[in-house]
C-alpha positions, 0 to 999 in steps of 0.5 A: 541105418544110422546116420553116418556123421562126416567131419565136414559135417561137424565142422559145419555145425561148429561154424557161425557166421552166417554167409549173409550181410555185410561185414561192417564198422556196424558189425562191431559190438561191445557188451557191457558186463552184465549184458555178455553173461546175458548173452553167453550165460554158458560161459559163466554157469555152463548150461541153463537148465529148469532145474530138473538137472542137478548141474542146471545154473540155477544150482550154479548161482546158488553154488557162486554165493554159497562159495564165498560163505564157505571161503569167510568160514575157511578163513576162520570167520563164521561157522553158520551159513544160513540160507532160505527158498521161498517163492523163488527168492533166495537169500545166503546170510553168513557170519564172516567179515563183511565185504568191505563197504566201499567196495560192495557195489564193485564186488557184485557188478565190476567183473575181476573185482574181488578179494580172492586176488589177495592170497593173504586174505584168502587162502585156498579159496574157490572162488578165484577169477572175480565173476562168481557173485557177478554172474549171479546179479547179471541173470537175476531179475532181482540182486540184493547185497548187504553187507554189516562190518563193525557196527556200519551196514550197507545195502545196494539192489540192481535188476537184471545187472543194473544198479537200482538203488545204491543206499548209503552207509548207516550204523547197525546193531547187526552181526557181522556179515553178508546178505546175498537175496536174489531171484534167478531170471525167468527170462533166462531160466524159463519156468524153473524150480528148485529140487530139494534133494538136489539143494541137499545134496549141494548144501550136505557135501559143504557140510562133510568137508568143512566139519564144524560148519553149520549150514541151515536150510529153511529153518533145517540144520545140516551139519557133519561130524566125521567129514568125508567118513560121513560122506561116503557113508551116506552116499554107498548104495550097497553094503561095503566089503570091509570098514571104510578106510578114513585118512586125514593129513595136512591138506589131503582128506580120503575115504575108500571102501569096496562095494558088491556092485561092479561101478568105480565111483568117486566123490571128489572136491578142491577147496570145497568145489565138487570135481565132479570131472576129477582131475590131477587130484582125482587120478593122482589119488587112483594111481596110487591105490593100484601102485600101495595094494600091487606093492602090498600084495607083491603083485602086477594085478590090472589095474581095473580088478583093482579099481572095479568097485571102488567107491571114495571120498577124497578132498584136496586143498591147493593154493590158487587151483587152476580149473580147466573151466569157469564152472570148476568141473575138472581140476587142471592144476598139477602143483600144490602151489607156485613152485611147489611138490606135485599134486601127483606126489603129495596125494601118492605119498599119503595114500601109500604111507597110509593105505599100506599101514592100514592093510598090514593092521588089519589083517582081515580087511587085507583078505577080503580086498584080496579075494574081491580083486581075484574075483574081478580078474576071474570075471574079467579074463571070462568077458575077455574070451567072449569079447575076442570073438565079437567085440568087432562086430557088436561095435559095428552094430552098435554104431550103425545098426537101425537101433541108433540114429546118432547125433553130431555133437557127444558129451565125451567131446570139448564142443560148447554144445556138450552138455546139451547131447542127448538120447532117447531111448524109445520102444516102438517103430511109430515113436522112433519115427517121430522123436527122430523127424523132431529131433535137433540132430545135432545133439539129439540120438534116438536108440530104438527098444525092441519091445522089453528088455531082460529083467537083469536082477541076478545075472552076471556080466556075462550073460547081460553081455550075451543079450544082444538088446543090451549090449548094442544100448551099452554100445551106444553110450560107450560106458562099457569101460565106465563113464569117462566115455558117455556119449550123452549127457542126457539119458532120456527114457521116452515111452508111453505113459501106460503100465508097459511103458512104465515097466519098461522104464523100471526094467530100463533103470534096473539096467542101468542101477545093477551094472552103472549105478554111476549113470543115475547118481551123477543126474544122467538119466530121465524119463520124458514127459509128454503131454497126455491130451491136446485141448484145442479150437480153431484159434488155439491149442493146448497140450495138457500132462494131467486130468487137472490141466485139460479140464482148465484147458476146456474151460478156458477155452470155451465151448466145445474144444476138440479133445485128444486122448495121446495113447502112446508116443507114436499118436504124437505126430512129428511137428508136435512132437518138435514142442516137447523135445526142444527148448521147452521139453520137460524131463522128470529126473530119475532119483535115488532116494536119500539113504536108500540102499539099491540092493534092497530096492533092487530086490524089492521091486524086481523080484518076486511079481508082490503087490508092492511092486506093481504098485511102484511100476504103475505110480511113479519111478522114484525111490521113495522114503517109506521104501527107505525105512525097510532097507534099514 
């Protein structure tokens, strides 16, 4: 059964001070700067990360430097940013007006110390509170700020928050601008490394929303023509119903098609900063797509065969944004400026005046809206009539059959642990057993597989509703209705490293790409890696993932080590069991390729049993370029 979770218990969890001690003059402490980010890094970047998620804070610091770039460019000052990783050292140079030279040691080490103060100097800006590039020097074992302004340059470096060397004023034949070099910690990020296509990515949404901007990347130039248009355009994975509608006006940028998938996915910015939990801007704009096609139509259609399918881009520029966290994830701003029109009315005004306009012009994109939203309302009464029999009792299975062994803490919550919850979904008796025995419970489930699910290429909605193995997973991440109610930040698919564990992994992910696709692309879901040998003798053991590792593994230890062979996840007892799903585990990311269609792949790999796809579910789960090529 699963474990029932009392809210006494989550109060528990949430609860730390401890019993023990004395409370004291001596229990008082004072931070400085750098030492609080140190202590409470999720404050300032949200979680840590070794770079395997897109929204670890390696990304963040990287993001918190860019930013201020982006901001100089906004202004009107400098159109390259350049920007280079090599051997974990990152530098940012752009071409903006230089931080003032009096100021450069207090902008990068004093917390609420920055320009962005200054409505006049920056206008519709990011970076707001003054703790961004602060942030960055504090969880650095490196920081190296330059800044070169009207001929004079100066330069100050720190470790760790701490001023090393602070350089005086010299003249410079160099360009105007900031120099930002730094090396994220690995006392706080651990063995890190960045991900190239998760740095693209980044570095591409600045390009799409700031046409004219050009970004490079290790000697590689990013670089957008059509802004958002473009955006969505590289970001569809499946063929659009009709043209993509592109509206720019004032401070309000959209794009927006209809997809054959069934996921609503949105990309959606302020002032550059990727919402990727949306916000006022984000509902405002979804408010008034149903309100301009109901009125257009001249009918209450529901709101979700409306939405369902909907793929767009949307950009808002606001005067001194109000985000409801540091990271800036979800915009909680409601007003354009001070006393000024509401979000809700300024984007509700555009999108009806000109998603109405285009609707009536284009006749032929009107028809096929129309017919797509029909057959979503068909589909929808169909799920309604198999859901009024067995809703009740499929929740209640899903929440306490033996399948899933809950945690307390859920992605869907406000706990500051949030962004830790995660779920395994594991097949086996013996490696549910020990995955549950190691797991922290307070933010780890585990969901158990009975052997392989349904390869869902072709079905509909209904007949995957129908397949009980599925439905109570669907239940258990509450993602029947869409995102906004996932339970776990992290979707870790666990079984083992051999043909069929692969193939369940395929079949997992076909799962998730054919009904949310939303689930990958937003960084979800991983497979666990595990080591594939344990090499050890009496005074020491090492778990190895590769050939390569336990043969230094042997040498390294000398003569005769014991040598294990892991089968399957079930051979790995609990107690060891515990090192690889706790601070140190290692994730490898599910990845959709850049530009990669997932209807073609899709079909190439999950239909007819060809030689290509047996190939794909024994080397590897990535979508890789070649494959890219033939879905042009």
């Amino acid at each position: 059964m699963a474990e029932e979770i009392e809210q006494e218990e989550l109060l528990e969890l949430e609860e730390t001070e401890s019993a023990a001690g004395n409370y004291t003059d001596d229990s008082i402490i004072s931070l400085s700067w750098n030492e609080h980010i140190r202590t409470r890094p999720g404050m300032y970047i949200g979680k840590l990360g070794d770079g395997a998620s897109q929204d670890d804070g390696i990304y963040v610091l990287l993001k918190e430097v860019i930013d201020n770039s982006i901001d100089e460019y906004v202004m009107g000052n400098g159109r390259n940013i350049e920007i280079t990783i090599k051997d974990r050292v990152i530098t940012v140079r752009d071409y903006g007006r230089g931080i003032p030279l009096g100021k450069l040691n207090d902008c990068v080490s004093k917390i609420n110390t920055g320009g962005k103060y200054d409505s006049k100097a920056f206008q519709k800006s990011v970076g707001l509170n003054g703790v961004g590039t602060k942030a960055v020097n504090a969880l650095s074992s490196w920081f190296r700020a330059q800044s070169v302004r009207d001929g004079k340059t100066k330069v100050v470096e720190y470790e760790r928050g701490e001023l090393k060397a602070d350089f005086p004023e010299e003249k410079s034949d160099e360009r105007n601008g900031t120099i930002i070099s730094f090396i994220p910690d690995e006392q706080i990020f651990g063995n890190y490394h960045y991900r190239q296509e998760y740095v693209d990515k980044l570095l591409w949404n600045y390009a799409f929303l700031n046409v004219g901007l050009v970004i490079t990347i290790n000697n590689t130039k990013i670089q957008s023509k059509n802004g958002l248009l473009d955006l969505l355009n590289n970001n569809l994975d499946s063929t659009p119903l009709y043209p993509i509608i592109h509206i720019k006006e004032q401070d309000f940028e959209f794009a927006m098609t209809h997809v054959k998938q069934y996921a609503e996915t949105y990309y959606s910015f302020v002032n550059g900063q990727h919402t990727t939990q949306g916000g006022t801007h984000q509902q405002a704009f979804r408010e008034a797509v149903v309100k301009t096609i109901r009125e257009f139509y001249n009918k209450e259609f529901d709101t979700n065969d409306i939405r369902t399918s909907l793929n767009a881009a949307l950009s808002l520029k606001v005067q001194e944004p109000i985000f409801e966290s540091q990271t800036k994830t979800k915009l909680g701003s409601t007003l354009m400026e001070k006393n000024g029109v509401s979000i809700s009315k300024y984007i509700g005004d555009i999108v009806t005046k000109h998603l109405d306009n285009f609707l009536h012009k284009n006749p032929e994109t009107a028809e096929v809206l129309l017919a797509k939203i029909q057959q979503s309302e068909r589909e929808r009464k169909e799920m309604a009539d198999i859901r009024k029999n067995s809703k009740t009792v499929n929740k209640k299975l899903a929440i306490t059959n033996e399948k899933l062994r809950d945690c307390r803490v859920h992605y869907n919550s406000s706990h500051e642990r949030r962004l830790e919850t995660t779920i395994f979904i594991t097949e086996g008796n013996s490696a549910t057993g020990s995955i549950t025995k190691s797991r922290d419970a307070n933010t780890q489930a585990v969901f158990s597989l009975r052997g392989k699910p349904e390869n869902v290429l072709g079905k509909t909605k209904k007949e995957v509703y129908l397949n009980r193995e599925l439905k109570l997973l669907d239940s258990a991440l509450n993602i029947e209705d869409g995102l906004d109610g996932l339970r776990y930040n992290n979707v870790v698919i666990a079984t083992d490293a051999d043909v069929d564990g692969m193939h369940i992994r395929l079949l997992v992910t076909t799962f998730f790409l054919c009904f949310y696709p939303e689930l990958i692309k937003k960084g979800h879901v991983y497979v666990l890696q595990t080591p594939l040998f344990r090499v050890r003798n009496k005074s020491k053991t090492k778990y190895c993932y590769s050939e390569e590792e336990k043969d230094s593994a042997i040498q390294s230890l000398g003569k005769n080590p014991e040598i294990t062979r892991f089968k399957g996840l079930g051979e790995i007892s609990p107690d060891e069991f515990k090192y690889f799903i706790g601070p140190n585990i290692l994730l490898e990311p599910v990845v959709i390729g850049k530009d990669a269609l997932i209807d073609y792949i899709l079909n190439y790999y999950m239909g007819n049993n060809t030689p290509e796809r047996q190939k794909f579910i024994i080397e590897n789960l990535r979508i890789e370029e070649d494959v890219v090529e033939k879905s042009r």
